[in-house]
C-alpha positions in Angstrom: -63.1 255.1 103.8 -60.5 256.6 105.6 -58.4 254.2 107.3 -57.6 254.0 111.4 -54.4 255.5 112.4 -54.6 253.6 116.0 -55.3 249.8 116.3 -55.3 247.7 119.3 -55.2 244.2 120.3 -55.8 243.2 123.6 -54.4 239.8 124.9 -55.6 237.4 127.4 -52.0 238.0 128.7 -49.0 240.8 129.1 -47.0 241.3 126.4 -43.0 240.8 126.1 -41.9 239.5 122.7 -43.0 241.7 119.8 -42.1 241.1 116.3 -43.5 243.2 113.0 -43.2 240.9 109.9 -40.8 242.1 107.0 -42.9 240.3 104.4 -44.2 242.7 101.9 -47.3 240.1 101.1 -48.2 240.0 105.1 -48.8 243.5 106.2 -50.0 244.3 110.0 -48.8 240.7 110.6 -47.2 240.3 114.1 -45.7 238.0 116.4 -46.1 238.5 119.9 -44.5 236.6 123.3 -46.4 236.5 126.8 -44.6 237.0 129.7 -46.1 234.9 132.5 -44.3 233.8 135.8 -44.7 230.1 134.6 -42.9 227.6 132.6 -45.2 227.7 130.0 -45.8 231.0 128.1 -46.6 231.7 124.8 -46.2 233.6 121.0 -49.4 234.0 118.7 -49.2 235.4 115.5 -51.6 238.2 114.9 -53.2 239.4 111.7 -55.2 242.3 111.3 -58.7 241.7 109.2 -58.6 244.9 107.1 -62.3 244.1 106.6 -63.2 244.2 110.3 -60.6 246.3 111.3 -59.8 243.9 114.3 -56.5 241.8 114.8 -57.2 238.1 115.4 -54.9 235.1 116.0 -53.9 233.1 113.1 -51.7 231.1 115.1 -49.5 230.3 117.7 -47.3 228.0 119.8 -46.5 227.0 123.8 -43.4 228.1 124.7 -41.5 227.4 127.1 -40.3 230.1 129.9 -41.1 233.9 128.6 -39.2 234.2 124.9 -37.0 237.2 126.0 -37.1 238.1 121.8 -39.4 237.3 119.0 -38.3 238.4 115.4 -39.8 237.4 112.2 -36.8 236.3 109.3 -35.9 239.6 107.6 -37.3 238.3 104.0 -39.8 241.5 102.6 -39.9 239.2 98.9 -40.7 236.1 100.7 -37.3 234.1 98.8 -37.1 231.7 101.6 -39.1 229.8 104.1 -41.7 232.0 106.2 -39.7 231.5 109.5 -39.8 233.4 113.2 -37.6 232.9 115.9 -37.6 233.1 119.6 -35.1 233.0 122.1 -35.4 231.7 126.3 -34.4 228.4 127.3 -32.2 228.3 123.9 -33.0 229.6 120.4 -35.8 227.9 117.9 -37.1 228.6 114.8 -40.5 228.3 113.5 -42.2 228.1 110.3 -45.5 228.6 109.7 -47.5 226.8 107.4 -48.9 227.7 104.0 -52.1 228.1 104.4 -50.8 230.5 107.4 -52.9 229.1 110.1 -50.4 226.3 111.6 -47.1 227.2 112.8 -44.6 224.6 113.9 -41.0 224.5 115.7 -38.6 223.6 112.7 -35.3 223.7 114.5 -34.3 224.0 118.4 -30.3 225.2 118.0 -27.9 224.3 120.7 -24.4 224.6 120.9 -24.0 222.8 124.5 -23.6 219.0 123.6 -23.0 217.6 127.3 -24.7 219.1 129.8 -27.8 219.1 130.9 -28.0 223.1 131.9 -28.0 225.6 129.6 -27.2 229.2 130.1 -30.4 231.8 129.0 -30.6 233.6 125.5 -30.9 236.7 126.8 -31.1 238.5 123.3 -30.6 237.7 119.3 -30.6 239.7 115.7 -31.0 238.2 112.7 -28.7 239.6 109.9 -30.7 241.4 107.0 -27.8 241.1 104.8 -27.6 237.2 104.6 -30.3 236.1 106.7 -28.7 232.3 107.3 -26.5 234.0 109.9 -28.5 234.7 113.7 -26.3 236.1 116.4 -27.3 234.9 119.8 -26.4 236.6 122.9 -26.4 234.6 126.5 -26.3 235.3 130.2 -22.7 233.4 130.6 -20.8 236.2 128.9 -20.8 234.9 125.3 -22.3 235.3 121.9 -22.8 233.3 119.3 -22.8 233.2 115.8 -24.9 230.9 114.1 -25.6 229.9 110.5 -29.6 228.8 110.4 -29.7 226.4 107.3 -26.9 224.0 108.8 -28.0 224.2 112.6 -24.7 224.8 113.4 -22.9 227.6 115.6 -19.9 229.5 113.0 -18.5 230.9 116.3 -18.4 231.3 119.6 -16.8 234.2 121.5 -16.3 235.5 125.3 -18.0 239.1 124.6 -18.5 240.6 128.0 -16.7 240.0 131.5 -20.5 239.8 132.6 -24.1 238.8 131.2 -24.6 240.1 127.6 -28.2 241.8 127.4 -28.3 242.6 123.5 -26.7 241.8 119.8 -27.3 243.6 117.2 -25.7 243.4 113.3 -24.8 246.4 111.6 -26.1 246.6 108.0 -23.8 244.2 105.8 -22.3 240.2 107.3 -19.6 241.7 108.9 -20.0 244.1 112.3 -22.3 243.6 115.6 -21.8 244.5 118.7 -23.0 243.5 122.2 -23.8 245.3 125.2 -24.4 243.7 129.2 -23.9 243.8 132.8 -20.3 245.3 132.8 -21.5 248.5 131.0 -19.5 248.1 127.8 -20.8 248.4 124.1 -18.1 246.1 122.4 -17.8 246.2 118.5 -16.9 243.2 116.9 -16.3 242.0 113.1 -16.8 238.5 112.0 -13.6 238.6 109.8 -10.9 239.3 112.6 -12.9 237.7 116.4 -9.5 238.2 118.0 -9.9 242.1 118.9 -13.2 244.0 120.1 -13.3 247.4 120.2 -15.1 249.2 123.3 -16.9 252.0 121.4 -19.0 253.3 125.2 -19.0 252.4 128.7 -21.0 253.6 131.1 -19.7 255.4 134.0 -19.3 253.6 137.3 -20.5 250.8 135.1 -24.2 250.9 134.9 -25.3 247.7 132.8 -26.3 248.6 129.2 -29.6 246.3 128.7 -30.5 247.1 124.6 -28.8 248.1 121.7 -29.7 249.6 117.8 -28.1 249.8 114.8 -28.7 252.7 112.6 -29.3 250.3 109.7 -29.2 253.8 107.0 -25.9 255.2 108.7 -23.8 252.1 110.2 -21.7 255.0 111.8 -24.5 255.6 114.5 -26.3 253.3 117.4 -28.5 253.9 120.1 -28.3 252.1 123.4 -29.8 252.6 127.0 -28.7 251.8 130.0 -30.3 250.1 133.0 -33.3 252.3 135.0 -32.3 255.3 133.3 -34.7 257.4 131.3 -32.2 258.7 128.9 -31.4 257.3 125.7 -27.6 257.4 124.5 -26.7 257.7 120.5 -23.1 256.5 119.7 -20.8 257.2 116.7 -18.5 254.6 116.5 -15.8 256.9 114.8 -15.5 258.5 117.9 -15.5 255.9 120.6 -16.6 256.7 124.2 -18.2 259.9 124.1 -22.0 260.3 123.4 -23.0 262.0 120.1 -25.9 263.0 122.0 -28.2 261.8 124.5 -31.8 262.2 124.4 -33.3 263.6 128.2 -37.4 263.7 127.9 -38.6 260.3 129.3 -39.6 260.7 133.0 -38.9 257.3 133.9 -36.9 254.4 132.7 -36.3 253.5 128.9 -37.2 250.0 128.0 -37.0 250.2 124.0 -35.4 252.0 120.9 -35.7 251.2 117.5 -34.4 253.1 114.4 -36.4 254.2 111.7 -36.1 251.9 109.4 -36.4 253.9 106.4 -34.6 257.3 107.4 -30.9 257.6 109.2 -31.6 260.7 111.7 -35.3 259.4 113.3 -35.5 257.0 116.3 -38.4 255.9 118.7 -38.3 255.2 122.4 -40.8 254.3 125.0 -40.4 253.8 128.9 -42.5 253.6 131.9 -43.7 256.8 131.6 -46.2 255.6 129.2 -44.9 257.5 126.2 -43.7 256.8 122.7 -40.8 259.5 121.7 -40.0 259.8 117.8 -36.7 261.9 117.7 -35.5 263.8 114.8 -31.6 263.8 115.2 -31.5 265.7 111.8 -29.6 269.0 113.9 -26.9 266.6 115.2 -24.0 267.8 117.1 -26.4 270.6 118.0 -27.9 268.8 121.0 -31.0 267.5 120.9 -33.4 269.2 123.3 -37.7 267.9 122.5 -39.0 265.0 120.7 -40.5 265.3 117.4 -44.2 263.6 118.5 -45.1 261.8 121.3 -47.6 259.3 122.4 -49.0 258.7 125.5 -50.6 255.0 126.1 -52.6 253.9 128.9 -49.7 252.0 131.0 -46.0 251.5 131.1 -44.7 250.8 127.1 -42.1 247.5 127.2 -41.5 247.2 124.0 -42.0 248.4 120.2 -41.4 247.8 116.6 -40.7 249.4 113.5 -42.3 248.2 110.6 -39.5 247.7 107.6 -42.1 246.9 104.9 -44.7 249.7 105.9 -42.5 252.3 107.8 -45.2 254.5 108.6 -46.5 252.2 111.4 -44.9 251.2 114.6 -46.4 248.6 117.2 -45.8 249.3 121.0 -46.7 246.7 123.9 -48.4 248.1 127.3 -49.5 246.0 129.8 -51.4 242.7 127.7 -52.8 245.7 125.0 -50.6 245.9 121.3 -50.9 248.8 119.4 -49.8 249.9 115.8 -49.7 253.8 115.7 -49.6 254.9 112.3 -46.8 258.2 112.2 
């Protein structure tokens, strides 16, 4: 029987936080985040029944505020415990449970002994490399490193002169950068904190909301700036100009995510309903048309790649989820 090339789920809410597992043994396993105007919101963990061809809910958790990420421990052999994390309020981890129907919080990190407020995680990326590190990034300028198995923060840093919006690791312990309300992409290594190196900014300084790391050609990133439907690839070997910039989206871009199993193809997805795949193959030439497109049924808010199976990616509309096979 030929299988679907379009599933969709369709939740009793709308959808934020999206997160495709990396474990080779889960496939079409997904975490996703609500994002309702109350305290409490909250993540299920989907599964799709290859038998019925429908997703259903395996399990889940109240969380509270919307979880402005969700990402699933970047672990395809399943070496270490079967965690997810989510950031708002401040960042948790959870692990599910063997038999994979009970999911529970693990470990609530906080670096803020004293007070009583806490600044929002606006962002976070887990570090494929050595998964014990988590970089968190926070609306009161700074970004944390942490290391997951002690509970404890490695460093702390001042990253931006405003909010940070997005963290990302390069591939290997040692790069990430940040990006946030003062319009700066900032380049950091773990082995020398003192110096950052400001690899874009945006003219007039438009705030850069989301970054991506080519994780097949470190040399290359992608990042988008704020109500603008064009998408902005960096080299970092030659800081400040734009390798190229991707102009088809008619209306603002709200995610990008690398392929994660080919250097020169990206995705994008924006209000205008569509899904972009890019082919940046012909690079310096410029890049004039997408490779496919996809048009869904309202405005797209977020997406992911699978790692394990990279010829599906999951998109967000409205309360719907869908997996597109490409």
């Amino acid at each position: 029987m030929e299988k679907k090339r379009i599933y969709t789920y369709n939740s009793p809410w709308v959808i934020y936080g999206l997160s495709w597992s990396s474990r080779v043994n889960r496939p079409f396993r997904l975490a996703i985040g609500s994002f309702l105007e109350d305290y409490t919101n909250r993540v299920d963990v989907i599964q799709l029944n290859e038998e019925t061809d429908q997703f259903e809910v395996v399990c889940g958790f109240e969380h509270p505020y919307p979880p402005t990420k969700c990402m699933w421990i970047p672990d395809k052999n399943s070496n270490r415990p079967d965690l997810l994390a989510t950031t708002g309020d401040y960042l948790r981890l959870w692990e599910v449970g063997s038999n994979q129907r009970s999911i529970k919080l693990k470990s609530l990190l906080t670096n803020n002994k004293s007070s009583e407020f806490c600044a929002p995680l606006s962002s976070f990326d887990w570090n494929e490399t050595d998964p014990s590190l988590l970089a968190t990034s926070s609306i009161d300028t700074t970004c944390t490193i942490w290391n997951i198995e002690t509970g404890q923060a490695k460093t702390q840093l001042i990253a931006h002169d405003k909010e940070v919006f997005d963290i990302a690791f390069a591939r290997g312990t040692d790069l990430f950068a940040s990006v946030g309300a003062d319009g700066s992409l900032r380049m950091f290594d773990l082995r020398n904190l003192e110096h950052s190196t400001i690899i874009y900014e945006t003219p007039s300084f438009v705030p850069l909301l989301r970054l991506c790391w080519n994780k097949q050609d470190p040399n290359y990133l992608a990042t988008i700036q704020q109500d603008s439907p064009k998408v902005i690839i960096l080299d970092i070997r030659v800081p400040s100009v734009p390798a190229a910039e991707l102009v088809f989206h008619k209306s603002a871009v709200n995610g990008i995510s690398w392929a994660p199993h080919s250097s020169c193809h990206i995705c994008t997805v924006s209000d205008d309903k569509q899904a972009l795949i890019w082919d940046l193959s012909s690079m310096p030439k410029p890049i004039e048309d997408p490779l496919l497109t996809y048009n869904a049924l309202a405005e797209i808010n977020q997406l992911s790649w699978s790692s394990s199976q990279p010829d599906w990616i999951a998109i967000a509309f409205s309360s719907h989820l869908q997996i597109l096979k490409v």
